[in-house]
C-alpha positions in Angstrom: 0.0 0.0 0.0 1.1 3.4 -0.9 2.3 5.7 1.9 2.8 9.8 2.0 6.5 10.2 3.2 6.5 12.6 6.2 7.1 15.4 4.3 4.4 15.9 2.5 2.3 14.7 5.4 3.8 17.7 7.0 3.1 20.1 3.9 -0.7 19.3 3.5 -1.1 19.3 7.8 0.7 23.3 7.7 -1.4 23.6 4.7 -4.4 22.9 6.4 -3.4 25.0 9.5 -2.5 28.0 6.9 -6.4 28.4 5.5 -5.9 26.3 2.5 -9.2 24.3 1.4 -8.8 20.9 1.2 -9.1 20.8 -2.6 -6.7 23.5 -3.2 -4.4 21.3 -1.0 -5.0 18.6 -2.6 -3.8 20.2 -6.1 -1.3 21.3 -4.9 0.8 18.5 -2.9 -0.8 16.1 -5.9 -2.9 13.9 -3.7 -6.2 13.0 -3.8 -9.5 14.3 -1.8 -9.7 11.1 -0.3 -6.0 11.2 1.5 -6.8 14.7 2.6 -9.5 14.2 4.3 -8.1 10.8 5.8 -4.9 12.9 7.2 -7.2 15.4 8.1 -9.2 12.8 10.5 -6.1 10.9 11.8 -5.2 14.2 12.8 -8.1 15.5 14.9 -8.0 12.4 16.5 -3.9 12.6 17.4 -4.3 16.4 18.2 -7.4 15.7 20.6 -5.4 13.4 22.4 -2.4 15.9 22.9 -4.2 18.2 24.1 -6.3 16.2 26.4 -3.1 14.6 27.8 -1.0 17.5 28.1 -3.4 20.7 29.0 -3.5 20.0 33.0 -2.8 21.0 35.9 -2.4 24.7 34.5 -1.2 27.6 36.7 -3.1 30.2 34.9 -4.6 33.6 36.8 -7.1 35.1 34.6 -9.0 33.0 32.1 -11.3 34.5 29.3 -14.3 33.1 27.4 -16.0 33.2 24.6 -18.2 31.4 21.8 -17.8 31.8 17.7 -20.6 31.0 15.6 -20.1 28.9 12.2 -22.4 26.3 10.5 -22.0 23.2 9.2 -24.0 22.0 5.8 -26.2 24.8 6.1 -27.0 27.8 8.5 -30.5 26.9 11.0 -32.5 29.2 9.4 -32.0 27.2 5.8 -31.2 23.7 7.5 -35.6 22.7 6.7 -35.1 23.5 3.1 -31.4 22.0 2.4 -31.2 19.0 0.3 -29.7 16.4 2.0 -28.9 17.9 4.9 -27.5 15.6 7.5 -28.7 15.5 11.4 -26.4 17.6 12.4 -26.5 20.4 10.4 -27.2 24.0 11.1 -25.6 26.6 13.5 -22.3 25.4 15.5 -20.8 27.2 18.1 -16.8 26.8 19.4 -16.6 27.5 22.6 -12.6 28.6 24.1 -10.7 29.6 27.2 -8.2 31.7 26.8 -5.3 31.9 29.9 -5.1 35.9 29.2 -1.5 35.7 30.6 0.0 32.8 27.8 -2.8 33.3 25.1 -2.9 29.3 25.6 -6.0 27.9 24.7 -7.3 25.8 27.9 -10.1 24.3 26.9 -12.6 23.9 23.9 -15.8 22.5 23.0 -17.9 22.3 20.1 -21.6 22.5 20.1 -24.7 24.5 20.3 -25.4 28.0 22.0 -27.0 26.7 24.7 -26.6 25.9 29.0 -25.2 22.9 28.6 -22.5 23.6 25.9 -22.0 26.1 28.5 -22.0 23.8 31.1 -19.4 21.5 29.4 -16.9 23.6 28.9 -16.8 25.1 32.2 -16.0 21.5 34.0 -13.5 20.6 31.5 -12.0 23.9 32.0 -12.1 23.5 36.2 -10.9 19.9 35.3 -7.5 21.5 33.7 -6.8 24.4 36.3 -4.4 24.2 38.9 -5.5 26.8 40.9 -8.3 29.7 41.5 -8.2 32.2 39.2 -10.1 35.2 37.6 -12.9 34.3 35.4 -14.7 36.6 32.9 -17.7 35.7 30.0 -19.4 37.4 27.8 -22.9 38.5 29.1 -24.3 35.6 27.5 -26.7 33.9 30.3 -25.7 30.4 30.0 -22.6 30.9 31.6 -24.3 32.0 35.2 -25.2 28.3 36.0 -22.2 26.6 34.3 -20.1 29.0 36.2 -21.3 28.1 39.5 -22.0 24.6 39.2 -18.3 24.3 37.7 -16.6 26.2 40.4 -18.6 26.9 43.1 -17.3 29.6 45.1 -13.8 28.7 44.1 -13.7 31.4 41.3 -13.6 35.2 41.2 -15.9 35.9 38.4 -16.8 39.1 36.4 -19.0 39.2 33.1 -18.5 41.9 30.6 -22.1 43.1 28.9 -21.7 45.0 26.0 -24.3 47.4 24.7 -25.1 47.5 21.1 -26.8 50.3 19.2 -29.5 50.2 16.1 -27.6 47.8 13.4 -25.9 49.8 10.8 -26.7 49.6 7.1 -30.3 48.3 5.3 -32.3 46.3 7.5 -31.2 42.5 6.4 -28.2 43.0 5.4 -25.4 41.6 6.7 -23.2 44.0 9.0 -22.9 44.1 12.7 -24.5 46.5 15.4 -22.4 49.1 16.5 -21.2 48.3 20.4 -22.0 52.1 22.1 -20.3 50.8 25.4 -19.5 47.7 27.9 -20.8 47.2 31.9 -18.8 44.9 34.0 -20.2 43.1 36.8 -19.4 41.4 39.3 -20.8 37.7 39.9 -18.9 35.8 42.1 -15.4 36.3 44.4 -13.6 38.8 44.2 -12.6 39.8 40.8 -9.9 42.9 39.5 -12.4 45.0 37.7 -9.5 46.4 35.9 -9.0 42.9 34.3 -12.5 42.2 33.7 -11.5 41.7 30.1 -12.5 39.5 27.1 -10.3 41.4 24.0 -7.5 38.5 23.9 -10.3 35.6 23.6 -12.1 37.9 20.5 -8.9 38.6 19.1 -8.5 34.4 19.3 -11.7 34.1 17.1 -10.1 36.5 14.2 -7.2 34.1 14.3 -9.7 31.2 13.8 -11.3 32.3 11.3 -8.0 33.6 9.1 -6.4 30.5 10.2 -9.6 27.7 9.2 -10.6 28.0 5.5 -14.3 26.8 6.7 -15.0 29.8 9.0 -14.6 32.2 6.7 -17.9 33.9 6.2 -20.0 34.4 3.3 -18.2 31.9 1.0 -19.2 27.9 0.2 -16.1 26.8 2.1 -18.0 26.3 5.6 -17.9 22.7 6.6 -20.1 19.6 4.9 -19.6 17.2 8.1 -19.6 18.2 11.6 -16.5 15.3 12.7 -14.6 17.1 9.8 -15.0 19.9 11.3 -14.1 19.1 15.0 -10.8 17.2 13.2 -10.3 20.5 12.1 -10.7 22.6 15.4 -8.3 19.7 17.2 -5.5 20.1 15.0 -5.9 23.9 15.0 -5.4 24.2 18.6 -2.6 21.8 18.9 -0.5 24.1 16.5 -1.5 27.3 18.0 -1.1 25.8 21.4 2.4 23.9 21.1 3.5 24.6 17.5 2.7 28.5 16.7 5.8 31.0 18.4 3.5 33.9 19.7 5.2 37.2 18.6 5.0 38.9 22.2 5.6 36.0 24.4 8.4 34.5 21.9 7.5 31.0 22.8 4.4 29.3 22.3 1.6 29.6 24.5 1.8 25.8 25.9 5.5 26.9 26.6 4.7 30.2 28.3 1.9 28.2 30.2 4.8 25.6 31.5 3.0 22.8 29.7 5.7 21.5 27.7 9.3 22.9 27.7 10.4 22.7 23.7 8.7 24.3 20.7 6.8 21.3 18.6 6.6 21.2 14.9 3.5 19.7 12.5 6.2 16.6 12.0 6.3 16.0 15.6 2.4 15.6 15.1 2.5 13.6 12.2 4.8 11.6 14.4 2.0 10.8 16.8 -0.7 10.3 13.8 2.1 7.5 12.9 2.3 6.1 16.5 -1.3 5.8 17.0 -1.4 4.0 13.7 0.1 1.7 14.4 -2.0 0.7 17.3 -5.8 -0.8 17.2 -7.8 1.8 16.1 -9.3 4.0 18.9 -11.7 7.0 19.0 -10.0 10.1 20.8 -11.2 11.7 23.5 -13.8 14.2 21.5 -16.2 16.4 23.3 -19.7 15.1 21.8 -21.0 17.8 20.0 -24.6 18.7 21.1 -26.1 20.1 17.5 
C-alpha cells in the first residue's frame, strides 16, 4: 500500500493549519481528496489526544471566554429547506478559554449555543486548572449556571455586557451592530475590575477564522460534516497551542503556560498520527457535539 513520506504529510497538515481548502491542497501536494481528508481525521483524533493529555494542571490567573458562531452543511434558518442535509446540520458554536496571561488555549468545545454547551466547557476547564483564578464571559446567560455549578465559590468571576446600538446599514443585510459601550459586573469572588476583560479571547476568534478555510464567512467553504470539522478545530489548537511561536511571548503559548518545555513542529504531530497508527484503532477523547 502506498504511503505519504512525512514530508508531505507535514506540507498538506501546515497547509491545512495556513487556511488552504482541502481541494486547493490537494492540487497542490498532488494527492487525492480522499487522502486529505483521511490525514485530516487521523489528525483530529492525534491532536485531541495531545491536548487532552497535556493541558493540565495549569497555573493560569485570569482565564477568558468566549463562543464563535459557524455552520455546518447549512445555516439553522436554511437547515428545513437543504437538500440532503444531514442531522447535524445548522448553526455550531466553538466555545474557548483563553489563559489571558499565555494566550494558551485551555479548553474547547464544540456544540450548540446553549446551558449545557456552556455547562461543558466550564468542568472541563475546572478539570484543567491548577488553581483559583479570575474568570470573565461574555454576558451571555448560559454561563451563570455553568459557572457556578463548575466552580462553586472557588472562582472570582466578572462578566462583561456589552451594549449594542441600532444595526448599521439596510435592514437585512449583513453588518454588525455598533457596540456604544460595555458594563462589568461582578458575579462571584472577588474579581480585579480592571481585568475584567475579554479582547485576547475575541482577538482568538479573528485568528480562527484567518487560520480555518471553513469559518470564513459568506463563501461555500463552511464545513459539509460536523467530525470534519471538529478534526479541524483539534488540529488547529494543537499548532497554536504547542507549534505556533506567539510574537510577544516569543515562545508558544503551551510553553509560556509551563505545559511543555520545547517548541513542537507539525512533523512531531504527524509523528504521533504514525504512532497511533500503528496501534488498534481508537476514538479520541472528542467532546460530543450537542447540535
Amino acid at each position: 500500500m502506498n504511503k505519504l513520506s512525512l514530508a508531505k504529510r507535514t506540507q498538506i497538515l501546515a497547509m491545512l493549519c495556513e487556511g488552504s481548502s482541502m481541494r486547493s491542497i490537494s492540487r497542490v501536494v498532488d494527492v487525492s481528496i480522499n487522502t486529505v481528508t483521511k490525514l485530516l481525521e487521523d489528525a483530529g483524533e492525534a491532536c485531541a489526544a495531545i491536548h487532552d493529555e497535556n493541558v493540565r494542571n495549569v497555573k493560569a490567573s485570569r482565564i477568558q471566554c468566549d463562543e464563535i458562531w459557524s455552520f455546518c452543511c447549512a445555516k439553522q434558518k436554511n437547515v428545513a429547506t437543504a437538500k440532503d442535509a444531514p442531522e447535524e446540520a445548522g448553526d455550531v458554536w466553538t466555545w474557548t478559554a483563553l489563559d489571558a496571561d499565555t494566550k494558551m488555549i485551555v479548553s474547547w468545545f464544540c456544540g450548540d449555543r446553549s446551558s449545557q454547551s456552556a455547562i461543558t466547557l466550564m468542568d472541563d476547564l475546572r478539570d484543567r486548572l491548577a488553581n483559583r483564578v479570575q474568570l470573565t464571559t461574555d454576558g451571555h446567560k448560559a454561563y451563570l449556571e455553568a459557572v457556578e455549578g463548575a466552580f462553586g465559590g472557588d472562582v472570582d468571576y466578572a462578566m462583561l455586557v456589552k451594549l449594542y446600538g441600532e444595526t448599521a446599514g439596510p435592514k437585512g443585510r449583513y453588518s454588525p451592530a455598533d457596540c456604544i459601550g460595555a458594563r462589568k459586573e461582578k458575579i462571584e469572588g472577588n474579581p480585579d475590575i480592571e481585568h475584567v476583560s475579554t479582547s485576547y479571547v475575541e482577538r482568538q476568534n479573528l485568528t480562527m477564522r484567518m487560520s480555518m478555510r471553513r469559518f470564513t464567512r459568506l463563501t461555500n467553504a463552511f464545513s459539509k460534516k460536523l467530525d470534519n470539522h471538529m478534526h479541524a478545530l483539534a488540529l488547529y489548537f494543537v499548532h497554536y497551542n504547542f507549534c505556533h511561536i506567539h510574537k510577544t511571548l516569543r515562545v508558544t503559548p503551551a510553553m509560556a503556560a509551563g505545559v511543555t518545555d520545547r517548541l513542537w513542529s507539525l512533523e512531531d504531530v504527524a509523528n504521533v498520527i504514525e504512532a497511533r497508527s500503528a496501534k488498534p484503532a481508537k476514538r479520541g477523547p472528542y467532546k460530543k457535539a450537542m447540535v
